[in-house]
Each structure stands twice: as structure tokens, then as C-alpha cells.
Backbone bond lengths (Angstrom), bond angles and torsions (degrees), N, CA, C in turn:
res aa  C-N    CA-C-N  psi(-1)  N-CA   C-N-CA  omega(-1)  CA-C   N-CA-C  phi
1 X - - - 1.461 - - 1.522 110.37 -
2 X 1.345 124.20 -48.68 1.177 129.96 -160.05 1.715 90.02 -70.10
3 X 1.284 129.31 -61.52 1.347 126.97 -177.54 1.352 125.65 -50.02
4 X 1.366 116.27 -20.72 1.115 129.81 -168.51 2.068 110.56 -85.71
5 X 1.650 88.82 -30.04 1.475 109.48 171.77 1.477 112.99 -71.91
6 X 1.394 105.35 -37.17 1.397 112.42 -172.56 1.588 108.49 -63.30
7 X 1.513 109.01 -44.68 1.268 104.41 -179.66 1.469 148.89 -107.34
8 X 1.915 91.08 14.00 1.169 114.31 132.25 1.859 127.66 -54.98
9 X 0.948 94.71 -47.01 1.928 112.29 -178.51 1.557 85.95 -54.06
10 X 1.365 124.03 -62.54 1.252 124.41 -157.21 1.261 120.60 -66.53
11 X 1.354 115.81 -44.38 1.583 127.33 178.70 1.642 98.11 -70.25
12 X 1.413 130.32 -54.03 1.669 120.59 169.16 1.567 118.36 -30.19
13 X 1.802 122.00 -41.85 1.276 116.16 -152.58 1.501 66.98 -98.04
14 X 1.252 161.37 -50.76 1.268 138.76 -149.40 1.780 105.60 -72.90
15 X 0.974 103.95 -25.99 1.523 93.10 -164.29 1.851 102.50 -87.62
16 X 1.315 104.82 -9.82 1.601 109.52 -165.38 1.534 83.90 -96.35
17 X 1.390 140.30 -39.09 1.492 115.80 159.55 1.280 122.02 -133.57
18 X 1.678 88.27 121.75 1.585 104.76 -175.67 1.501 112.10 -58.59
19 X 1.417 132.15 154.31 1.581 148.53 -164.12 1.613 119.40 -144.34
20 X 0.981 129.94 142.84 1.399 154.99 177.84 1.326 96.34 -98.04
21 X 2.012 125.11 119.58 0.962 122.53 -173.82 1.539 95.86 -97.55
22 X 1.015 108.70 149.03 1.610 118.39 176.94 2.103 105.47 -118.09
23 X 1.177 102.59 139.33 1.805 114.39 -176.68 1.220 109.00 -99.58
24 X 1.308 137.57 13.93 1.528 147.55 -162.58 1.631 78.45 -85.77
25 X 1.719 108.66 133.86 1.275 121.88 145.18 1.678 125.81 -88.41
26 X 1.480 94.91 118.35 1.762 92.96 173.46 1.501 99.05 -109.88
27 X 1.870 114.70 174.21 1.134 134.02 -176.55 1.611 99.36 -123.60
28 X 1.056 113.90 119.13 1.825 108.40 174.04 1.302 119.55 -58.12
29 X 1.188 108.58 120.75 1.958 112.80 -173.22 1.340 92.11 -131.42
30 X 1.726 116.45 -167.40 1.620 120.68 147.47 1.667 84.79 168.34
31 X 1.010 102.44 178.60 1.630 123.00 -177.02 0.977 95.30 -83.75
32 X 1.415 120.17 123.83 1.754 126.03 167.81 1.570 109.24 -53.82
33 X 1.157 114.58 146.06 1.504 130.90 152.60 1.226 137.61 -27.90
34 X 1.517 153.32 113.75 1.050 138.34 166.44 1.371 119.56 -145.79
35 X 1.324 117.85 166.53 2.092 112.55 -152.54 1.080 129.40 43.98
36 X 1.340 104.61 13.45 1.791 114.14 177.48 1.727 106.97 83.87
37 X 1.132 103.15 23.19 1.721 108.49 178.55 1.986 85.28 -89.92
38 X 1.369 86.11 152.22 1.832 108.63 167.02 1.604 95.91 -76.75
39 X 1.389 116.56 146.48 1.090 134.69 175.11 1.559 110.30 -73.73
40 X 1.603 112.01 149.76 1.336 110.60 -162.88 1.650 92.47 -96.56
41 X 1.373 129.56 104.79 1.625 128.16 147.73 1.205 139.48 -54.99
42 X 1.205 129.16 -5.01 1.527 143.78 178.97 1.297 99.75 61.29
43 X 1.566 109.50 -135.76 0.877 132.32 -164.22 1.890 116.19 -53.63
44 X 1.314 93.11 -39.74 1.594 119.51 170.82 1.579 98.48 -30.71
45 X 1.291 117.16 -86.38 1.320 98.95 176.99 1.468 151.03 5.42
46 X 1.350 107.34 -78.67 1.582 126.38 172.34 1.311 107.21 -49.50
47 X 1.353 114.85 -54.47 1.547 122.88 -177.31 1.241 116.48 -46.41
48 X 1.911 108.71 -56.42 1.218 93.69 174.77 1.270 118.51 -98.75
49 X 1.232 133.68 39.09 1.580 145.28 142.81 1.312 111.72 -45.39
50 X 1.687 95.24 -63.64 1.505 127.26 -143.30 1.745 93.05 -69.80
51 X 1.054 118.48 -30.06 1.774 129.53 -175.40 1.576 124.38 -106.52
52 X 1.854 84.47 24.73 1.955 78.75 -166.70 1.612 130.28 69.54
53 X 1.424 117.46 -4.66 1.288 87.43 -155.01 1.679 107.66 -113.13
54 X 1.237 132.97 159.80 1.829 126.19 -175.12 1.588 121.66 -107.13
55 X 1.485 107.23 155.38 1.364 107.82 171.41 1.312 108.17 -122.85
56 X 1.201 123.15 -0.62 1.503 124.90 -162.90 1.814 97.49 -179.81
57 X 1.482 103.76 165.23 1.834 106.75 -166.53 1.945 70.18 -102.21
58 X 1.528 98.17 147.93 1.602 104.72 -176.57 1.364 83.07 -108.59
59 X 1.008 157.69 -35.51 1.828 150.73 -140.62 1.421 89.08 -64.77
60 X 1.273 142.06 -26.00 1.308 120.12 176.06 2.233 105.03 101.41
61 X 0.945 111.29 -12.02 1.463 120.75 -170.19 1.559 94.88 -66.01
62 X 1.698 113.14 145.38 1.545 100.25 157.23 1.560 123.97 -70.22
63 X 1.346 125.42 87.37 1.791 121.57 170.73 1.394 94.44 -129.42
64 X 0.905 90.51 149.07 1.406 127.79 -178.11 2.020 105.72 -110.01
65 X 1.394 118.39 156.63 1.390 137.39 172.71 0.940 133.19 -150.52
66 X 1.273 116.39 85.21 1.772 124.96 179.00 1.616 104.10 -68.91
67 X 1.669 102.81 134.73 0.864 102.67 -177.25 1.567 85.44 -132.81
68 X 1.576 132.95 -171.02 1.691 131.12 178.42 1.902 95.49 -172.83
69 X 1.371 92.01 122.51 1.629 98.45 179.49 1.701 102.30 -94.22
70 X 1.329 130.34 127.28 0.979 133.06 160.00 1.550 139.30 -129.16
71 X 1.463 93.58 108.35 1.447 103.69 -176.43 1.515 136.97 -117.21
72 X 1.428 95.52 41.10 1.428 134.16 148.02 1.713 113.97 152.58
73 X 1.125 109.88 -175.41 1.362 106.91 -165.27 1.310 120.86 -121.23
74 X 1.334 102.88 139.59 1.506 104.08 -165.46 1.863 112.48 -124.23
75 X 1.345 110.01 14.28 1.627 133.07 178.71 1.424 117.96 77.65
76 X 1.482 113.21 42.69 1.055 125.96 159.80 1.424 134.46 -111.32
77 X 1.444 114.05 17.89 1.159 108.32 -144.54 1.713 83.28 -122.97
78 X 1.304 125.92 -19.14 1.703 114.17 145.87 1.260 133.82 -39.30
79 X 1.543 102.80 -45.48 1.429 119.00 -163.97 1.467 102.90 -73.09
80 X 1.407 111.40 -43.75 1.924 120.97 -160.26 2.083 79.36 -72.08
81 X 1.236 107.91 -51.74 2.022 104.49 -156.30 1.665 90.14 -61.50
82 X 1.398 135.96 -26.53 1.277 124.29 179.46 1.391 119.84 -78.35
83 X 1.225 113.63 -9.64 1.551 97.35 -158.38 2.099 79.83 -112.32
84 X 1.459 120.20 -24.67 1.302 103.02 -173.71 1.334 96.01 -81.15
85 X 1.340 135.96 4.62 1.558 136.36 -171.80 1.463 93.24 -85.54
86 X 1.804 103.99 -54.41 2.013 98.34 -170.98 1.744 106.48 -78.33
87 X 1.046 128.68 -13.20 1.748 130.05 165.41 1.351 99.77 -71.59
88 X 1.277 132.93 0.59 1.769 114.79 -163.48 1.828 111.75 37.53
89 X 0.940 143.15 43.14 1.234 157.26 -157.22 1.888 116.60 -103.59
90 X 1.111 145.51 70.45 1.374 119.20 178.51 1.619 121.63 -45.86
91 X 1.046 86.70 175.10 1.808 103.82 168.62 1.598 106.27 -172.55
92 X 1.660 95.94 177.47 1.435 109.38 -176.31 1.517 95.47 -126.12
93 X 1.655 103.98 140.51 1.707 93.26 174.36 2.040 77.66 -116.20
94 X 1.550 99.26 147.55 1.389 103.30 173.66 1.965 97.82 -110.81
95 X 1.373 115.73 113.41 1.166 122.17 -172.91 1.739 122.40 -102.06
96 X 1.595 102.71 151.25 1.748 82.83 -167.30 2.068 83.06 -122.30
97 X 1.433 93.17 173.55 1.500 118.24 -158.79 2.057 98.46 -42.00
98 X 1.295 95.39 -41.50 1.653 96.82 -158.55 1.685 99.36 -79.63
99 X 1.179 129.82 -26.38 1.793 130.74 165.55 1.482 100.20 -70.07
100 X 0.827 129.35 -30.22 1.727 114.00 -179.04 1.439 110.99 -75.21
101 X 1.463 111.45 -37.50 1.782 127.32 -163.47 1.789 90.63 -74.81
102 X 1.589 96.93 -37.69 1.748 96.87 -153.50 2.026 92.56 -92.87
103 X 0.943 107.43 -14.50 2.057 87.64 -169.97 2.198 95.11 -149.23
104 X 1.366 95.74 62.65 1.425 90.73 157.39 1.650 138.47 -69.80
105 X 1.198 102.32 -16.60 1.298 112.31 171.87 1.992 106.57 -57.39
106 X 1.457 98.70 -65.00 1.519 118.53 177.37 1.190 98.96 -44.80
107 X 1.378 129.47 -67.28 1.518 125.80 -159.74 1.673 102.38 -57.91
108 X 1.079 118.15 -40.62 1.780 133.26 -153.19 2.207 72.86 -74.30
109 X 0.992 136.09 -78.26 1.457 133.76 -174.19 1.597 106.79 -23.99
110 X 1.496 87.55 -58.59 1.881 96.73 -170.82 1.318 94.09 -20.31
111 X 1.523 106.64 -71.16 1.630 126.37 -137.65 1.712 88.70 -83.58
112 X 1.071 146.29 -37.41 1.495 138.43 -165.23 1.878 99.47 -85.64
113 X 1.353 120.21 -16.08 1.141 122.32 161.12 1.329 116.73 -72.89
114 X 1.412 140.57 -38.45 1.147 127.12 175.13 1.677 98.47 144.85
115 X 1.345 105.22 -42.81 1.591 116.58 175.19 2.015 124.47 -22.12
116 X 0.740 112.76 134.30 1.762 126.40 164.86 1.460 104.97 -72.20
117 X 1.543 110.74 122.03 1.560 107.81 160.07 0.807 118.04 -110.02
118 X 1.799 137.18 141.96 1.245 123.75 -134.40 2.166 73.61 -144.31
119 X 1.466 102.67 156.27 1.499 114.76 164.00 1.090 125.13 -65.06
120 X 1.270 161.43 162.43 1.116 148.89 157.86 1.715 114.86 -154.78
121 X 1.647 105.86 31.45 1.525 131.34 -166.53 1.117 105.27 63.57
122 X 1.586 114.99 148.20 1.800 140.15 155.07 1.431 99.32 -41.52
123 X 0.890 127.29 -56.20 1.400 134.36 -147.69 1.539 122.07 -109.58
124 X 1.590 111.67 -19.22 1.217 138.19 -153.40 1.754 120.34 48.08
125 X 1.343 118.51 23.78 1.212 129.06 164.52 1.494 127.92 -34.29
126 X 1.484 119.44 141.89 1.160 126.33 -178.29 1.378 95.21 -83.65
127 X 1.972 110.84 116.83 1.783 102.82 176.83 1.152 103.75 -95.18
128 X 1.629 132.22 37.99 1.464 132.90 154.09 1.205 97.81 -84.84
129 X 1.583 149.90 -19.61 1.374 139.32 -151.84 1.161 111.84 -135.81
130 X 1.532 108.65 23.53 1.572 105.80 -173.87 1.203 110.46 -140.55
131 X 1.406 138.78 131.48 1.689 135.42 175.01 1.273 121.36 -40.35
132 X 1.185 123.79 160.99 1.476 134.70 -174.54 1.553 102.02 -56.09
133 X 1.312 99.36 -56.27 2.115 113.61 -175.20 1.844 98.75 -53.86
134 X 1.160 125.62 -61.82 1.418 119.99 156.33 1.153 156.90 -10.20
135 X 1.811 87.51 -58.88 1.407 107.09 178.68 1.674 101.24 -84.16
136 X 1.333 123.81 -23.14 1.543 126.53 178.23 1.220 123.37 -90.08
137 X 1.512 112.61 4.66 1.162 129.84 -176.15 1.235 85.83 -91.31
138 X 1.191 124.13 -88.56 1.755 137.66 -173.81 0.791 120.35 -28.20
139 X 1.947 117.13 -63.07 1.645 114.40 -165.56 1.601 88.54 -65.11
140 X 1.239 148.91 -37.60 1.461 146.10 -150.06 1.533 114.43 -73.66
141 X 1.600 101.08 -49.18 1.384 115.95 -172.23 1.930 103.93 -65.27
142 X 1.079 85.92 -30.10 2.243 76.47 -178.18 1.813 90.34 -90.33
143 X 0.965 134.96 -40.32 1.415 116.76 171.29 1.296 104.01 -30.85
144 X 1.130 111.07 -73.19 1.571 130.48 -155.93 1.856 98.02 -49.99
145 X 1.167 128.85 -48.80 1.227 168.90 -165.32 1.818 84.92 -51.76
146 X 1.595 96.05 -74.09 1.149 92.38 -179.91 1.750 130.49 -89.65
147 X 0.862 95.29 11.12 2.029 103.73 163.22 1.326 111.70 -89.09
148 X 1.168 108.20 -20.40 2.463 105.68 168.13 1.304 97.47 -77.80
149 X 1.397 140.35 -28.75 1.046 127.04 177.57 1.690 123.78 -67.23
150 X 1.494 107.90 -26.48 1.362 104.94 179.23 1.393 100.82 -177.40
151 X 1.616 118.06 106.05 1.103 124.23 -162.27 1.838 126.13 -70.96
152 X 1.356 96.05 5.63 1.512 106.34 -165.67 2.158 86.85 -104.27
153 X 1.074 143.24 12.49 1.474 134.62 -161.66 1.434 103.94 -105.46
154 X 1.132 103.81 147.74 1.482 120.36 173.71 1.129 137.16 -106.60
155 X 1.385 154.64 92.24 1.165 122.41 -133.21 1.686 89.89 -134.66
156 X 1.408 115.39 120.23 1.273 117.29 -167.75 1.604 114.98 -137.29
157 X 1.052 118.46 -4.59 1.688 132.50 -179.10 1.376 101.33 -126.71
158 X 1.357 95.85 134.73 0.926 118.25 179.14 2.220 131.16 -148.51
159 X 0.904 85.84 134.08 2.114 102.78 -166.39 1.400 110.53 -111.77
160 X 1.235 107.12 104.80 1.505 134.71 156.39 1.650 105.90 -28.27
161 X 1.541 109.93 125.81 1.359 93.07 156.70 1.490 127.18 -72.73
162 X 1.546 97.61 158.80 1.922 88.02 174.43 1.391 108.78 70.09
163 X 1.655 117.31 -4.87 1.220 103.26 -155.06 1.311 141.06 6.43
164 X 1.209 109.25 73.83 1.491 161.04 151.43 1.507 113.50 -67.08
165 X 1.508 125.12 107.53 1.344 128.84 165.32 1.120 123.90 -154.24
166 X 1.309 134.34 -176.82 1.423 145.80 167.36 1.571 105.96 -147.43
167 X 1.332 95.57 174.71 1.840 104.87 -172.64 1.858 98.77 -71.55
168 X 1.289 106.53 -12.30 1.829 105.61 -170.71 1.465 88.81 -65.57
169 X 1.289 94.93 -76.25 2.113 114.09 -171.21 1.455 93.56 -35.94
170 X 1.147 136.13 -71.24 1.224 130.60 170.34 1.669 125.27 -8.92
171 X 1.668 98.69 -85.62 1.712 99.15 166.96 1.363 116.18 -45.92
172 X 1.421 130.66 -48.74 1.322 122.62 -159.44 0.947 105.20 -63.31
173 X 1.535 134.79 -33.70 1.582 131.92 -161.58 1.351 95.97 -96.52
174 X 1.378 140.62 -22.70 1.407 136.20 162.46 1.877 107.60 -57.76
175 X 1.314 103.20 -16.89 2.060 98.52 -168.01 1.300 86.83 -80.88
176 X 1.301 99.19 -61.01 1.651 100.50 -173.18 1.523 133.08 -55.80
177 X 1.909 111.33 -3.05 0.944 113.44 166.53 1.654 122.39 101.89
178 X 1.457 86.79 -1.75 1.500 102.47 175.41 1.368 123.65 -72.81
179 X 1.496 126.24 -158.29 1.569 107.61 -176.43 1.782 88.58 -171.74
180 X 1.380 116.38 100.84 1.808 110.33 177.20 0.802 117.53 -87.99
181 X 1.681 100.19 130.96 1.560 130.76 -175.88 1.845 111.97 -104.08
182 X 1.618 103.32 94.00 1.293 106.10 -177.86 2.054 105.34 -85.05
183 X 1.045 112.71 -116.96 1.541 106.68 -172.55 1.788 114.96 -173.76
184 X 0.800 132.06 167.14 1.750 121.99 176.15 1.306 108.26 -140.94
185 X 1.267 119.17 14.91 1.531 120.82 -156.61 1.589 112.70 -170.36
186 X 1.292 103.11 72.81 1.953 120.74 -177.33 1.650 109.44 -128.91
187 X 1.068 108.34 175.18 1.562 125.98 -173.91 1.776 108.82 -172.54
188 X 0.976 128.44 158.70 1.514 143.94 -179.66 1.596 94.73 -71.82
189 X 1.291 97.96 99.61 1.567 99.29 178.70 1.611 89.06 -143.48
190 X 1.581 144.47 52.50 1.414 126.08 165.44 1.621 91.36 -148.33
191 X 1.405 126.53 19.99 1.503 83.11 168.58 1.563 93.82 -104.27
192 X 1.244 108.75 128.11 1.189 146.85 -162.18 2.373 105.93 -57.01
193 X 0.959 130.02 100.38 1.416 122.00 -173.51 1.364 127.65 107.49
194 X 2.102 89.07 -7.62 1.479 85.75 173.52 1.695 113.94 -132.84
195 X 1.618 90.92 60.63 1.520 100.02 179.29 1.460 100.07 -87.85
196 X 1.544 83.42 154.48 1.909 123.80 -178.54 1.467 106.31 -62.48
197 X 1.199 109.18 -56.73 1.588 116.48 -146.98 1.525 110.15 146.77
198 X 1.037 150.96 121.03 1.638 159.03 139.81 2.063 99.28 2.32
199 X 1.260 110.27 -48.21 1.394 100.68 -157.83 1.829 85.59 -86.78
200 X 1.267 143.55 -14.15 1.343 122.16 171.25 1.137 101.68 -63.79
201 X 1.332 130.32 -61.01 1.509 148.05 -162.26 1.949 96.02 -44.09
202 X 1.526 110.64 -61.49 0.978 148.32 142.32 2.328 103.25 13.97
203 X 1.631 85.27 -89.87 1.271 116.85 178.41 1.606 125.15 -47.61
204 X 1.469 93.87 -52.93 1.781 114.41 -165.94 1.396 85.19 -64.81
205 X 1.269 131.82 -75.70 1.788 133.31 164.29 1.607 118.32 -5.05
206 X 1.393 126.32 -67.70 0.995 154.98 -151.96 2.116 92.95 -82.23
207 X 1.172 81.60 -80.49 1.806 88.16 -171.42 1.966 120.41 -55.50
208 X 1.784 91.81 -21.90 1.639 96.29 172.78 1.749 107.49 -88.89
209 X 1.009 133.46 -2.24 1.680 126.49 -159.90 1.513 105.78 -81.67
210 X 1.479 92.45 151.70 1.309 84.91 -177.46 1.627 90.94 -168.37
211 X 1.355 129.48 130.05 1.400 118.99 166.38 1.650 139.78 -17.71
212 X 1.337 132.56 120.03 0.923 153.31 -58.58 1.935 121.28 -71.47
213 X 1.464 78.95 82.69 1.516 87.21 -171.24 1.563 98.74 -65.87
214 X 1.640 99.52 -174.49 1.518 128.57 -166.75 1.392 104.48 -127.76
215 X 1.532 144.22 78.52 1.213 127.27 -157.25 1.653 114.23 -72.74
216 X 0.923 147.35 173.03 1.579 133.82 155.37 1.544 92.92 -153.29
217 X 1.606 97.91 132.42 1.459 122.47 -179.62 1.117 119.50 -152.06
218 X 1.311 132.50 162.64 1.695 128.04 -146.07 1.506 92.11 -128.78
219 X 1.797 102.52 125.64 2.141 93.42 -178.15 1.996 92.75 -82.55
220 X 1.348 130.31 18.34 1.231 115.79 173.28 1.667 113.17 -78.28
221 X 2.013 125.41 -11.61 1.118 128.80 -177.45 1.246 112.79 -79.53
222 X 1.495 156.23 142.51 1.680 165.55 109.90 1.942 86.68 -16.29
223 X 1.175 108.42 -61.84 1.917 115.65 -173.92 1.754 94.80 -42.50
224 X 1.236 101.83 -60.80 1.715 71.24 -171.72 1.076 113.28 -104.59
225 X 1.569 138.74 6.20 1.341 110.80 152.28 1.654 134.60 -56.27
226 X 1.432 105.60 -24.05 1.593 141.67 -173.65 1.465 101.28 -58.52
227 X 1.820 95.21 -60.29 1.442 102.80 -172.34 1.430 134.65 -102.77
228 X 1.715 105.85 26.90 2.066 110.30 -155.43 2.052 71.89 -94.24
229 X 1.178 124.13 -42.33 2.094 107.87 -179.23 1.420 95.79 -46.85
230 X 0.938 122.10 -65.24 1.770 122.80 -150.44 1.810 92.67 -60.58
231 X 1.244 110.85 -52.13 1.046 91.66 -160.89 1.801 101.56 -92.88
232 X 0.554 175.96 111.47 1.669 166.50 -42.72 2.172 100.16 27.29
233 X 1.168 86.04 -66.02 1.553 90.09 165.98 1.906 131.66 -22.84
234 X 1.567 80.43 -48.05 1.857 101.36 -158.40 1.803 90.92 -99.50
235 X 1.084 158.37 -16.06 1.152 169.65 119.57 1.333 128.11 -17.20
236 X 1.376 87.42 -58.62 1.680 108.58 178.57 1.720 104.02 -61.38
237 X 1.642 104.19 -41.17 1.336 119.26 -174.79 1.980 96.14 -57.47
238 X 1.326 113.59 -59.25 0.895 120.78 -164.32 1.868 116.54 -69.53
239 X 0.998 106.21 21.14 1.574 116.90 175.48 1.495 89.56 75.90
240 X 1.116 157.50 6.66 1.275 131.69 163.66 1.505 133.00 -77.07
241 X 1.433 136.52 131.24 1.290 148.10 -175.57 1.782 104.69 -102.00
242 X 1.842 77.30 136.47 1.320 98.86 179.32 1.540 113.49 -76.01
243 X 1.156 139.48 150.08 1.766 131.96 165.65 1.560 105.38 -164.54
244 X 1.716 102.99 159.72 1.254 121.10 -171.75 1.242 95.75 -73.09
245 X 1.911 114.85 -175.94 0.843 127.25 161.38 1.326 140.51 -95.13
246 X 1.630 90.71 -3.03 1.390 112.03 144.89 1.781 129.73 -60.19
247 X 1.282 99.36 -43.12 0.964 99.64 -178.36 1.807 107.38 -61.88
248 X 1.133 130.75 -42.74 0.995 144.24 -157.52 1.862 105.22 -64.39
249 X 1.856 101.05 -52.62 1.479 95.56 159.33 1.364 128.79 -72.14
250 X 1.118 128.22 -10.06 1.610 123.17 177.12 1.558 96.55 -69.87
251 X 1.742 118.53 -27.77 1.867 108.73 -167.23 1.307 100.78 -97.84
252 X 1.491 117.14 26.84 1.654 103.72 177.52 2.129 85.93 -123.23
253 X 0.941 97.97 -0.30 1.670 85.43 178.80 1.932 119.19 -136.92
254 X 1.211 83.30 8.63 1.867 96.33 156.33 1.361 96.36 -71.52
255 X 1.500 110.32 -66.03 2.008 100.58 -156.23 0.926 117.47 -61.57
256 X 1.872 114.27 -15.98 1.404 96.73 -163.82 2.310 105.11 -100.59
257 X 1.893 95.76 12.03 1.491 99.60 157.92 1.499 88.59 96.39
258 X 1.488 118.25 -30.59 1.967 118.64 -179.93 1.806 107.08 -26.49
259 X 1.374 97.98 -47.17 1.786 95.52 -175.90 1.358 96.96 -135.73
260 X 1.371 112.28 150.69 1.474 123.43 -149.03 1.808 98.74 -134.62
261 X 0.797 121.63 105.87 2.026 124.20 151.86 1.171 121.81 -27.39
């Protein structure tokens, strides 16, 4: 139901303004964060205005959004679901075809914990390089993938690998009802053996934040499983609130009157 609302919402704002699709491949970048200012995206912005889709909560509120891409497992992904279990904390894990096939047990927790599961392709495919029939093949087939796992889930956000896109990938995942979840708040935390230490992991978190960021972090690091207490901890200190990404779409369609109290 809830997805089904979503993409009603979605097909309404598409049809109320018509668009010129553009095939230009971009790579998601932006100027990191600093003094707690939101990072400047340029052009990025408009684009993903223009398609519904977010990198960060703009209302300006202190929340925060953990989100965690996982595309396979490397035995961290107990440690991160325990410690957001004793923070009372949500998150989103955005999952790709081979973590669902390879750790259903984990995924089946995600979702009985409270967690958002988010797409993150069957295949982890670049949907700049792949046909429409393709790209609906893929993002669909790990949906599907993940509804045998637990028939009550929703799966409505969805993250490009590489974050990698164009305005095409964009629409298509708006037909289908989807909703892209880029990020404002990352660091090199997945190549796997060549962690810093917990307090870098720690730091990059800490020194980039800034109201209502989008976190993105990889459960393949020891660094941030070590360091997601400390830093949830030091946040919390700092007046910041944790929230879904649900929550985040319910505050983009109150103002605009879509759903009413």
C-alpha cells in the first residue's frame, strides 16, 4: 500500500510537470561539508528536484539519516544491527541482488528490527549503461527478491551504484514508483583491509555533519562498526535526532497539503 501511494505521489508530480529527458551521465560528487553548513551540490540539485529524488533533508531541522550500502558481507553487520538496536536508532540498509541471495537470515532481522530496505540493483549495474527493459528487469527482480523474504516490506528507495545516474535512470525509477536516495555525508570507508582506526571513521562523521544530512556508510568496515556508538552518542549530545527515511518523505508532502491531519 504504502508503495503504491508513493507512486501515485510520483506519477501526479510527473504528469503536473512535463520534462525533457537528458542522457548525460553524471557521478554524484559535491563539496564536502563544513561548520555544519550542507554541502554545496551545484547543479545536482535541480536535477534531483526535477525527479523527486534526495540527498539530504533541506527543512533545515537537526536529523540526521543513517543509511548502509551492502553488497556483501564481511561480519559486521551484527555489530552495526546491535548497537542501532541499543541507541533505539533507525536506519536504511540499501541492498544489492548477491546480499539478499548470500545472508537472508540478516536481511529477514533488518526488516523484523524496524529497519528500511532500500534497492541498490540485482546486479549492482551501472543504470547509465543499460536499457529501460534492463534497468526494470534488475531494479524489479531484487525487489521481488526481497518480498519472499517477508511479505509485509516495502521497498521504495532506491541508490544507484557508484552513484552513477542520469535524468533517464531517474524517470524510470520514478515510473516504477521508486524514489532516489543519494547522500551528503560519505568518506572512503569500503576498501576492505585498509582501515584507519574507529576514531577516523569516527572523525570524517563528526567534522562533515551538518543538519539534515544523509549519512552513507559501508557494513564491510570494523572502522565503522567500532565507531556508529561513539558517534550516534556525540550527536545525540549535539541536539541532533535520528529519523527514517520515511520520516523524511512524510516532511516533503505535508507542506505541499498531498496528505492532510
Amino acid at each position: 500500500m504504502k508503495k503504491r501511494l508513493f507512486l501515485f505521489l510520483t506519477l501526479l508530480l510527473l504528469v503536473s510537470s512535463p520534462m525533457e529527458i537528458s542522457g548525460v551521465t553524471y557521478g554524484w560528487g559535491y563539496k564536502k561539508a563544513e561548520n555544519h553548513e550542507q554541502p554545496d551540490v551545484g547543479k545536482y540539485r535541480t536535477i534531483l528536484e526535477k525527479y523527486n529524488s534526495f540527498y539530504l533533508d533541506p527543512s533545515g531541522d537537526k536529523h540526521v539519516y543513517l543509511t548502509f550500502d551492502n553488497g556483501y558481507e564481511a561480519g559486521y553487520t551484527e555489530q552495526i544491527l546491535a548497537t542501532l538496536k541499543e541507541k533505539n536508532v533507525p536506519a536504511t540498509f540499501f541492498l544489492t541482488g548477491h546480499y539478499v541471495d548470500d545472508q537472508p537470515d540478516l536481511v529477514k532481522k533488518m526488516m523484523r528490527e524496524g529497519h528500511i530496505i532500500g534497492n541498490h540493483s540485482d546486479g549492482h549495474r551501472d543504470f547509465t549503461k543499460i536499457s529501460k527493459e534492463a534497468f526494470t528487469k534488475d531494479v524489479e527482480d531484487l525487489t521481488s527478491k526481497m518480498e519472499k523474504l517477508a511479505n509485509n516490506v516495502s521497498v521504495q528507495y532506491i541508490r544507484p551504484p557508484k552513484g552513477t545516474f542520469n535524468e533517464q535512470s531517474l524517470q524510470w525509477a520514478n515510473e516504477l514508483g521508486y524514489t532516489h536516495i543519494f547522500w551528503s555525508l560519505a568518506f572512503v570507508d569500503w576498501n576492505e583491509g585498509q582501515e584507519q582506526g574507529w576514531k577516523y571513521a569516527y572523525d570524517q562523521v563528526i567534522n562533515q555533519i551538518h543538519p539534515g544530512a544523509i549519512v552513507l556508510m559501508h557494513t564491510v568496515s570494523k572502522d565503522n562498526a567500532d565507531a556508529l556508538g561513539p558517534i550516534i552518542d556525540e550527536l545525540k549530545k549535539q541536539g541532533y535526532q535520528f529519523k527514517s527515511l520515511d520520516d523524511l518523505m512524510l516532511k516533503q508532502l505535508l507542506p505541499k497539503g498531498i496528505i492532510g491531519l
